[in-house]
C-alpha positions in Angstrom: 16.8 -1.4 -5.6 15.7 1.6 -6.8 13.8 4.9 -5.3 12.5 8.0 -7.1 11.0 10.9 -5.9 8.7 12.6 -8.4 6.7 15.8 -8.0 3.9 15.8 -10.7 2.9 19.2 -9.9 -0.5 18.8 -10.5 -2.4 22.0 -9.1 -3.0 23.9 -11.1 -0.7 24.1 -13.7 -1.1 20.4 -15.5 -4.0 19.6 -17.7 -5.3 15.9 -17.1 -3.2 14.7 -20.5 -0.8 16.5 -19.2 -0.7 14.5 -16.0 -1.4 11.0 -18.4 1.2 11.7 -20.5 4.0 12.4 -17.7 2.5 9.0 -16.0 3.1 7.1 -18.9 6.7 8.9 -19.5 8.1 8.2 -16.0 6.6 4.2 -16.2 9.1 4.1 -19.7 11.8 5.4 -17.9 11.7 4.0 -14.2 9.8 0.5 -14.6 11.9 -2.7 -14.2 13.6 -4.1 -11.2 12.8 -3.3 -7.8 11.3 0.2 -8.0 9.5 2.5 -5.1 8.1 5.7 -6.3 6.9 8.6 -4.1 4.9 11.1 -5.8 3.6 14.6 -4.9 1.1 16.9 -5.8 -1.5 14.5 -7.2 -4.6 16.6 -6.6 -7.2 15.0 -8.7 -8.5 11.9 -8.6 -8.3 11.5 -12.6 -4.3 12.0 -11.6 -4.3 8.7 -9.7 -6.0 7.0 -11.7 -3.3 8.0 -14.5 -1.0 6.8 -12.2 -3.0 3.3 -12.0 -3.4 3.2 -15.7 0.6 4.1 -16.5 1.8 1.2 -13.7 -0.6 -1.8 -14.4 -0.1 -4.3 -11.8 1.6 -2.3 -9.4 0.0 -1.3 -5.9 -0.8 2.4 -5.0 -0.4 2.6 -1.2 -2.2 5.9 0.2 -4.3 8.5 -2.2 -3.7 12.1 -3.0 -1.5 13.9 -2.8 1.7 11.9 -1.7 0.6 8.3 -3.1 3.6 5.4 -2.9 3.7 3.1 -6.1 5.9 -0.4 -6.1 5.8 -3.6 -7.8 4.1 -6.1 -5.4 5.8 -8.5 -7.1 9.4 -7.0 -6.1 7.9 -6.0 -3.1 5.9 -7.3 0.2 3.9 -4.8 2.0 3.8 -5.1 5.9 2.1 -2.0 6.8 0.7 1.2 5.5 -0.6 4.5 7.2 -1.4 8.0 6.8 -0.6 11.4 9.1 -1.6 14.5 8.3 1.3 16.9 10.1 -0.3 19.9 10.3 -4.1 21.9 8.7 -3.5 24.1 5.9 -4.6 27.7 5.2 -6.8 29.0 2.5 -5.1 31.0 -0.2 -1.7 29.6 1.3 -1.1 25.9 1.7 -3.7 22.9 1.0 -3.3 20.1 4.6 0.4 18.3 4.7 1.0 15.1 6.0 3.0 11.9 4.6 2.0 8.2 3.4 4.2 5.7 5.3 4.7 2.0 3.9 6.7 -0.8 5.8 7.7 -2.9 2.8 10.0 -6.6 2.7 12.0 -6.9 -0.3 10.7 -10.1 -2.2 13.9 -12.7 -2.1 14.2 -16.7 -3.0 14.4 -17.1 1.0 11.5 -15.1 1.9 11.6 -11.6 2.7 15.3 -11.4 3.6 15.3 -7.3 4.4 12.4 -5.1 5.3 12.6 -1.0 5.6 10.3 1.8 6.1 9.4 4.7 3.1 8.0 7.5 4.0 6.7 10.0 1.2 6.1 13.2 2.2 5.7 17.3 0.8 6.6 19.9 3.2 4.9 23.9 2.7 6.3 25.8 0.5 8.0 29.3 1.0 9.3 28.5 4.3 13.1 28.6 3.5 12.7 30.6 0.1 14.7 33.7 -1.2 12.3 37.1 -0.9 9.6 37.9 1.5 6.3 35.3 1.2 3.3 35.9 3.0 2.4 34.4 6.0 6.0 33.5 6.4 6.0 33.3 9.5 2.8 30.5 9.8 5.2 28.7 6.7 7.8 28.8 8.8 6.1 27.1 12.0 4.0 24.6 9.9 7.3 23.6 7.9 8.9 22.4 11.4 5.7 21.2 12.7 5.7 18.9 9.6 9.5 18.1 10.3 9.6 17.2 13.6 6.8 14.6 12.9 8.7 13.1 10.3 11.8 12.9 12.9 9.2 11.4 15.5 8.2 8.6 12.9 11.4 7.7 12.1 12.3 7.5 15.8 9.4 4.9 16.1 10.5 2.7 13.3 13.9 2.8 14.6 13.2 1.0 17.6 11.3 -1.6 15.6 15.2 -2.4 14.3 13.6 -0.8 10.8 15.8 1.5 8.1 13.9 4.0 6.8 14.2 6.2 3.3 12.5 9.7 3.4 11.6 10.4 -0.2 9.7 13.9 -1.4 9.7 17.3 -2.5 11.0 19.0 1.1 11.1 22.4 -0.2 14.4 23.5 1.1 17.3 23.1 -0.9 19.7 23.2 2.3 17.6 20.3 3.4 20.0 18.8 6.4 18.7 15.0 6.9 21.0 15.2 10.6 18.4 17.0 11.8 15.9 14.3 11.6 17.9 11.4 13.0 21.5 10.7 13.8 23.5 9.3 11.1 21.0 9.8 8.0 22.1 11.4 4.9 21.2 12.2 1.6 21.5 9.8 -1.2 20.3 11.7 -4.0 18.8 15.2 -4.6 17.9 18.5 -6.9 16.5 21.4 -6.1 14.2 20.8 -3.7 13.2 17.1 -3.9 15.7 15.0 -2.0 16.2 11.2 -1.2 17.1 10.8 2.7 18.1 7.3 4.2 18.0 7.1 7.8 19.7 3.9 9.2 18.6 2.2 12.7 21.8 1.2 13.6 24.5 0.8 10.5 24.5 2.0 6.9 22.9 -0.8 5.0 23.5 0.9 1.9 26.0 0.3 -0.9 26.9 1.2 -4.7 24.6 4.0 -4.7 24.6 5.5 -7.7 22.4 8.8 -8.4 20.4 10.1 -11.6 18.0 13.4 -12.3 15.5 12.7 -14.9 15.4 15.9 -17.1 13.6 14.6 -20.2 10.8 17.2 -21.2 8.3 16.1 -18.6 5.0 19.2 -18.3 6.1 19.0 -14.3 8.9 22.1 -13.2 10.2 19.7 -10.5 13.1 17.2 -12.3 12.7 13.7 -11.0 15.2 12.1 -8.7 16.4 8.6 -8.4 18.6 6.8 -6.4 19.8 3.0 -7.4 21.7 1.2 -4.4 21.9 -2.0 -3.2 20.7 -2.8 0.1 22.4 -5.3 2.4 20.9 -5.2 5.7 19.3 -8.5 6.9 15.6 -8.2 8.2 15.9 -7.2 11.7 12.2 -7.3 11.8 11.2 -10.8 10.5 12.1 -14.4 11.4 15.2 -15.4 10.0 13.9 -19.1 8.8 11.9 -18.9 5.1 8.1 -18.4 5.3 5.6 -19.0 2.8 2.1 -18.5 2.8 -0.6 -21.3 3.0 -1.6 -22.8 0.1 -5.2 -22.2 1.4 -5.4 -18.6 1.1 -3.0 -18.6 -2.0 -6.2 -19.9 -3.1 -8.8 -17.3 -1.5 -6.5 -14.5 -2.9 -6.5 -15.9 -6.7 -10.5 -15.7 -6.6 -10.7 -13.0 -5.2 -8.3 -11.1 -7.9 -10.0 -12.8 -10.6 -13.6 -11.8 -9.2 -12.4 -8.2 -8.7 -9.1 -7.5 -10.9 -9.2 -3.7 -10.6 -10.0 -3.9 -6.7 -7.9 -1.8 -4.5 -4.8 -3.9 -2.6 -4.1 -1.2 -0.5 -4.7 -2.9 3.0 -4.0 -6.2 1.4 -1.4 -8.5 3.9 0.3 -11.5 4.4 3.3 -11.7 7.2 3.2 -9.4 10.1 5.3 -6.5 11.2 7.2 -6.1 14.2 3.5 -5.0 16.2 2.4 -8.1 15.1 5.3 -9.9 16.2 5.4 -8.8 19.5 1.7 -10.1 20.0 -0.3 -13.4 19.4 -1.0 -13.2 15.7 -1.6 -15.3 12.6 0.4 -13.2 10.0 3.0 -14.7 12.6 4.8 -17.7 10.4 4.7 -19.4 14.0 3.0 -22.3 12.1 5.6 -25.0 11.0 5.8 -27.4 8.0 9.5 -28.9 8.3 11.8 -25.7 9.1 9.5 -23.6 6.7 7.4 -21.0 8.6 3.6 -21.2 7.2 1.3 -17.8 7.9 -1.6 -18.9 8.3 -4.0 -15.3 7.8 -4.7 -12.7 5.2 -5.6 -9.5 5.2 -7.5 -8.6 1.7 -8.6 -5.5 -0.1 -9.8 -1.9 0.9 -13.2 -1.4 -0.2 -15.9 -2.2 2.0 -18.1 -3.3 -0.4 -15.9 -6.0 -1.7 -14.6 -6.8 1.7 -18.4 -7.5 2.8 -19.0 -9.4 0.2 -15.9 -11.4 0.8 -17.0 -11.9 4.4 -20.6 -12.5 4.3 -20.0 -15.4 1.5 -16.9 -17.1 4.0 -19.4 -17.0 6.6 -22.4 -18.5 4.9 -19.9 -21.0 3.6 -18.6 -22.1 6.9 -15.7 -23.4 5.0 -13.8 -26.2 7.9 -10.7 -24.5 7.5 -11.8 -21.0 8.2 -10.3 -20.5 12.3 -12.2 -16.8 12.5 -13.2 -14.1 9.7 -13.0 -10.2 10.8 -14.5 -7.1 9.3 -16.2 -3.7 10.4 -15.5 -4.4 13.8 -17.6 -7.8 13.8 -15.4 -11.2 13.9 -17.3 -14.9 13.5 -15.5 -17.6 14.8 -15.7 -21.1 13.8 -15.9 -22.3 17.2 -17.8 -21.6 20.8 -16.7 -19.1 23.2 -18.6 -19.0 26.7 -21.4 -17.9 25.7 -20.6 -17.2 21.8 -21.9 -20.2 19.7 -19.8 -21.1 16.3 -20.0 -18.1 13.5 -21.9 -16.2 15.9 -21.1 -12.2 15.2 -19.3 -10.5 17.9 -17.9 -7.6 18.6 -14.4 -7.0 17.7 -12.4 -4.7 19.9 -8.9 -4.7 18.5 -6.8 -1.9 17.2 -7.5 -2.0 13.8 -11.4 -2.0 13.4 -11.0 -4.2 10.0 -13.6 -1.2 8.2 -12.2 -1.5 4.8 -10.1 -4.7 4.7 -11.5 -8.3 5.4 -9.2 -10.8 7.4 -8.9 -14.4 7.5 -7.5 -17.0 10.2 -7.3 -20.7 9.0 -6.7 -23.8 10.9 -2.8 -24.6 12.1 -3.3 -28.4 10.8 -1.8 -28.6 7.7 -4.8 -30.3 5.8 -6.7 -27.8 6.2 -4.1 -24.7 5.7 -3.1 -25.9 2.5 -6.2 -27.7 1.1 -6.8 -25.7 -2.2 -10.6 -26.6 -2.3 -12.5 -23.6 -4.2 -13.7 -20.9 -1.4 -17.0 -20.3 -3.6 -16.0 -17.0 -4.9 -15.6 -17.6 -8.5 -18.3 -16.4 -10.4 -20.0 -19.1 -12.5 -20.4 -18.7 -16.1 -24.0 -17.5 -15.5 -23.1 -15.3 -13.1 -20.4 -13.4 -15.6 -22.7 -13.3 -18.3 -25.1 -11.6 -16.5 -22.7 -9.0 -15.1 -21.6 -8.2 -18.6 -24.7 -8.2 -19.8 -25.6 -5.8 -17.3 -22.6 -3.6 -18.2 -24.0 -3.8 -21.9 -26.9 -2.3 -20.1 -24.9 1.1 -19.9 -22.5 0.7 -23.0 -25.0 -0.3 -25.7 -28.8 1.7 -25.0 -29.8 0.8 -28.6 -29.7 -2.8 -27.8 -31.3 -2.4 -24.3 -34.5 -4.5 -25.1 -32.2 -7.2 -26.4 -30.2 -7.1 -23.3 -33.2 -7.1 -20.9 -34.2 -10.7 -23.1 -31.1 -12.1 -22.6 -31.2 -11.0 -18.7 -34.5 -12.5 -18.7 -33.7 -15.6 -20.1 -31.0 -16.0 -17.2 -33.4 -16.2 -14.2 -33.2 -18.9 -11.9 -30.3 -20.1 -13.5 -27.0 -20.2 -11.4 
């Protein structure tokens, strides 16, 4: 496995080519095997999506400034969240926070070891040779930012998770003791370091350690640590899991009915929250000794997860169990006083705004029936969303266009 911190340092030195061409340098030099890349100091949008372009296939948990980027096919993504540590001040330091992602490492048995990464960027001039101003604020806001990084790791550690700090921590006598017992550094320069806090034992072997100093437009050299890690999941069940063959299904259309749509709150097994609570991303569904989750969390854009929820619910597909989104779950069957696909309020912790999720049925029929979910655009539909496109592309042939749209009308 492999982690690399990379500050891009994007404000406002870097021109956007500048920041394009640096994207598509580190994806030659880092890409292959199981990879997890923090970077820091993407400040414009056009940065992330140069990140997007450079990494095709590859999920981008969090937004600017301190995105996380893996392979989702290396990698299973549990949980993700934001904190913002501390305000910034004008003329001295934008917000700080970190982008947090509990991840399961993909292997033929399931997800056989799961950690926590946390990318993160501390203030600057805190700890720095010659007088800054506002040192003093620096100073406060750097251990401000700190302790909350301790606190987090804390938490995870009594969920049984490893975590991995990775970011530019501005302090080159960064000492990792100070935000948990027993964590060290397993790679670093300058100022960026790589910090692995274990929960209980080092599950960390053959590390071996590499700074990237090819002529990259960022002043920060990249850092990346390659290790192997052995610990077993302390997190997940120990029997194999799959997912049903139901919502294998649902997930195909919907990728192939929005390809470029954002997977940042997509989901499949549960974390330890989950597991402590009655929960379908629980694999407490069985199909011989194989554990079968039987819900999916999908996308995070409202629009698209609206869409995804009003069609299920029109559908009312038998082996939908319930459907959730922007705080409103239908169920497919009564509650006192609830009818069948009724809309009622939803009340739980996460208020599903972004992200749809879906329950199916725990009788295997039904979980793995690979029926069509009525997703997939038909052949009329696509031509007339291209031909809507060609709308915007091609204005010399707009009357053409508007024929041809025309011509589609009360066809499905």
């Amino acid at each position: 496995m492999r982690l690399v911190t990379w500050n891009e340092k994007d404000f406002p030195d870097l021109t956007p080519a500048q920041v394009r061409s640096d994207a598509r340098a580190m994806a030659k030099l880092v890409r292959g095997g199981a990879t997890i890349i923090g970077a820091q100091e993407i400040g414009d949008p056009s940065d992330l999506e140069a990140l997007k372009a450079a990494f095709p296939g590859w999920r981008v948990i969090g937004g600017r400034p301190t995105p996380i980027l893996l392979d989702p096919d290396r990698f299973e993504v549990l949980e993700t969240w934001h904190v913002q540590t501390h305000e910034g001040k004008a003329g001295i330091s934008p917000h700080r926070g970190y982008t947090a992602a509990t991840v399961g490492v993909r292997r033929p048995r399931g997800l056989s070891a799961a950690f926590t990464v946390i990318n993160t960027h501390y203030v600057s001039g805190a700890w720095t040779a010659g007088h800054r101003p506002d040192l003093a604020w620096r100073r406060e806001k750097w251990n401000t930012h700190h302790r909350a990084i301790a606190d987090a790791i804390a938490l995870e550690h009594v969920h049984g998770r490893d975590v991995f700090v990775i970011g530019d921590m501005n302090r080159v006598s960064y000492d990792p003791a100070t935000l948990a017992k027993g964590a060290y550094t397993l790679a670093k320069h300058g100022l960026d370091h790589i910090v692995y806090a274990p929960a209980v034992r080092p599950q960390v072997r053959k590390v071996t350690r590499r700074v990237i100093r090819r002529d990259l437009h960022t002043d920060h050299a990249p850092v990346v640590a390659t290790f192997t890690f052995t610990g077993k999941d302390t997190t997940m069940p120990t029997p194999p899991w799959r997912l049903a063959k139901s919502l294998e299904t649902l997930r195909t259309e919907v990728n192939n009915r929005w390809p470029t749509r954002n997977k940042a709150s997509d989901g499949t097994i549960g974390n330890a929250e989950h597991a402590s609570r009655d929960s379908d991303h629980n694999p407490w569904v069985k199909d011989g000794t194989m554990g079968v989750v039987t819900a999916i969390d999908l996308t995070d854009d409202e629009a698209v997860a609206d869409v995804i929820a009003r069609t299920l619910v029109a559908r009312r597909d038998r082996r939908i169990k319930y459907v959730i989104f922007n705080r409103t779950i239908w169920r497919s069957y009564d509650k006192p006083g609830i009818p069948a696909w009724t809309p009622a309020p939803y009340s739980g912790v996460n208020a599903h705004l972004k992200h749809v999720h879906v329950s199916v049925q725990s009788d295997k029929a039904r979980y793995d029936s690979t029926a069509p979910w009525g997703l997939t655009l038909t052949r009329v539909a696509r031509a007339r969303r291209l031909l809507k496109a060609a709308l915007v592309r091609r204005p010399k042939d707009a009357a053409k266009i508007r024929t041809a749209l025309e011509a589609l009308k009360g066809l499905r």
